[in-house]
VEXDREN-236643 format. One record per residue: residue in three letters; x, y, z of N, C-alpha, C, O in turn. Coordinates in pm, whole numbers, plus 50000, padded with zeros to 5 digits. Layout:
code; n_X; n_Y; n_Z; ca_X; ca_Y; ca_Z; c_X; c_Y; c_Z; o_X; o_Y; o_Z
ALA; X; Y; Z; X; Y; Z; X; Y; Z; X; Y; Z
...
# end
This chain:
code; n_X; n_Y; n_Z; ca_X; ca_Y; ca_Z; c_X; c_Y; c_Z; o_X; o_Y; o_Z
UNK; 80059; 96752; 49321; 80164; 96731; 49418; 80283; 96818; 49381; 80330; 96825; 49267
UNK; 80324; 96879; 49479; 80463; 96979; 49432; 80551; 96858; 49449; 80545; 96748; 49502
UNK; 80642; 96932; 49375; 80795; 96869; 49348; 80878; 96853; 49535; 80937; 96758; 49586
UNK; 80848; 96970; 49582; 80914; 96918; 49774; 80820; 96878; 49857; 80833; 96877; 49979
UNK; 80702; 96836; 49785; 80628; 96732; 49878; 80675; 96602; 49920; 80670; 96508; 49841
UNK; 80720; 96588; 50040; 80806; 96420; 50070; 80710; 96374; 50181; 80740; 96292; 50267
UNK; 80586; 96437; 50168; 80488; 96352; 50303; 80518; 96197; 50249; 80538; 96172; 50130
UNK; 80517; 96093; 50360; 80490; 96126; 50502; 80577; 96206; 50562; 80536; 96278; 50653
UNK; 80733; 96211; 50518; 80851; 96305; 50542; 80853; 96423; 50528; 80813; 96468; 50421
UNK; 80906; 96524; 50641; 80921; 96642; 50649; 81070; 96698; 50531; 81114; 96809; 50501
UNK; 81093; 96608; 50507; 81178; 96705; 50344; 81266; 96568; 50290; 81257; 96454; 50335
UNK; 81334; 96605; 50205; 81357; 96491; 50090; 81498; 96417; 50192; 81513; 96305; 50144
UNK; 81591; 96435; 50297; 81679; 96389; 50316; 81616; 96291; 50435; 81676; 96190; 50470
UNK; 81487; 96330; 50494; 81427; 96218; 50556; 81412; 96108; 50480; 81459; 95996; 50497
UNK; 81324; 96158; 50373; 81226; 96013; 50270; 81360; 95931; 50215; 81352; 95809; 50198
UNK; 81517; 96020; 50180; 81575; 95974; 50128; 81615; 95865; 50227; 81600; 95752; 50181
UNK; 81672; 95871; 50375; 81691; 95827; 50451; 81638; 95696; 50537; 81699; 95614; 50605
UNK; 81495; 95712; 50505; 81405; 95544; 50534; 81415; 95469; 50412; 81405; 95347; 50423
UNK; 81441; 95536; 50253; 81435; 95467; 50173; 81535; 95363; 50173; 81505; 95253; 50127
UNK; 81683; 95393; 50233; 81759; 95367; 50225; 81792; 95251; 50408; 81859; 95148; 50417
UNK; 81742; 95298; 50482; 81746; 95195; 50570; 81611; 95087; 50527; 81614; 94988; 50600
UNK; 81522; 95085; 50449; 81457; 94986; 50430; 81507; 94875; 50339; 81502; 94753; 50356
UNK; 81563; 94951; 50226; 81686; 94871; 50088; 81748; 94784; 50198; 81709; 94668; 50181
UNK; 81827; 94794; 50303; 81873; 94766; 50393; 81829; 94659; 50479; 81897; 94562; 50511
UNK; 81700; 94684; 50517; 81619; 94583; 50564; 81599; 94430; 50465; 81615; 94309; 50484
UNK; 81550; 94525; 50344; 81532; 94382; 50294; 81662; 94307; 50245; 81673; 94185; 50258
UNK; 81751; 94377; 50194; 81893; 94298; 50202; 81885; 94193; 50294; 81866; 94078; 50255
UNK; 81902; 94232; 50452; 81921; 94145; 50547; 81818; 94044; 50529; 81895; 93956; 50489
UNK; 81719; 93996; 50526; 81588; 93931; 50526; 81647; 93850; 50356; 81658; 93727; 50365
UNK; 81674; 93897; 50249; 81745; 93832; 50153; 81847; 93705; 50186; 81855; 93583; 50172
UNK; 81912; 93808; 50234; 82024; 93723; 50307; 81986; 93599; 50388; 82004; 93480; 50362
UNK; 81927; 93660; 50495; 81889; 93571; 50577; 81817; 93435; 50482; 81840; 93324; 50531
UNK; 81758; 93437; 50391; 81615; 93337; 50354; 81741; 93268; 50262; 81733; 93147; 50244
UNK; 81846; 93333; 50209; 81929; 93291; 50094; 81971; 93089; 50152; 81961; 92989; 50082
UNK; 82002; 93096; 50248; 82054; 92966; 50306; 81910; 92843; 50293; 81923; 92725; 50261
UNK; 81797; 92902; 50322; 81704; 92840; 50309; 81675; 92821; 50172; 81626; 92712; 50145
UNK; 81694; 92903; 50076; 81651; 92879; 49935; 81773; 92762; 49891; 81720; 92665; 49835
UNK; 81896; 92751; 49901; 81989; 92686; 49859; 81950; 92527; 49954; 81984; 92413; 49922
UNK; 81895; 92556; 50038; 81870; 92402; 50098; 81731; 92313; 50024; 81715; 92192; 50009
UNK; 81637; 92435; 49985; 81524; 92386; 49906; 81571; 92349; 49785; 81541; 92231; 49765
UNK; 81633; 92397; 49693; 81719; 92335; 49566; 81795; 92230; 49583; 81823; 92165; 49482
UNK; 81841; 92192; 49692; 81937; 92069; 49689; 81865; 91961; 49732; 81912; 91847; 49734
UNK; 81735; 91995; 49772; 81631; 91874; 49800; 81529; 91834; 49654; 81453; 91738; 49650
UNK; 81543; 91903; 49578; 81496; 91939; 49440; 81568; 91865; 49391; 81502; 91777; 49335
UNK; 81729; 91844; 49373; 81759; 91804; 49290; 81905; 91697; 49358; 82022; 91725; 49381
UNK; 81831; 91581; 49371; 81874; 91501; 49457; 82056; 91462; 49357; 82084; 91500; 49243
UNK; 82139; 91382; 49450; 82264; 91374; 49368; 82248; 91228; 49377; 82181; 91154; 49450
UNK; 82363; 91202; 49243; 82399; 91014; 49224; 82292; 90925; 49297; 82301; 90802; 49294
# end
């Protein structure tokens, strides 16, 4: 593989460019599930 091979991308500022809206993606989807994870822990660990 050469060094400016970025298939599936036609050159490195594409590949760089989905890499970076996907980081992105999953952030949001993080985010999003974060409220659900904090509601599963507080059923875990019941109070008084």
């Amino acid at each position: 593989m050469d060094d400016d091979d970025w298939r599936p991308y036609t050159c490195k500022a594409n590949a760089v460019q989905a890499r970076l809206r996907l980081r992105g993606i999953r952030a949001q989807v993080l985010e999003a599930l974060n409220p659900l994870c904090a509601c599963a822990e507080t059923q875990n660990y019941p109070s008084n």
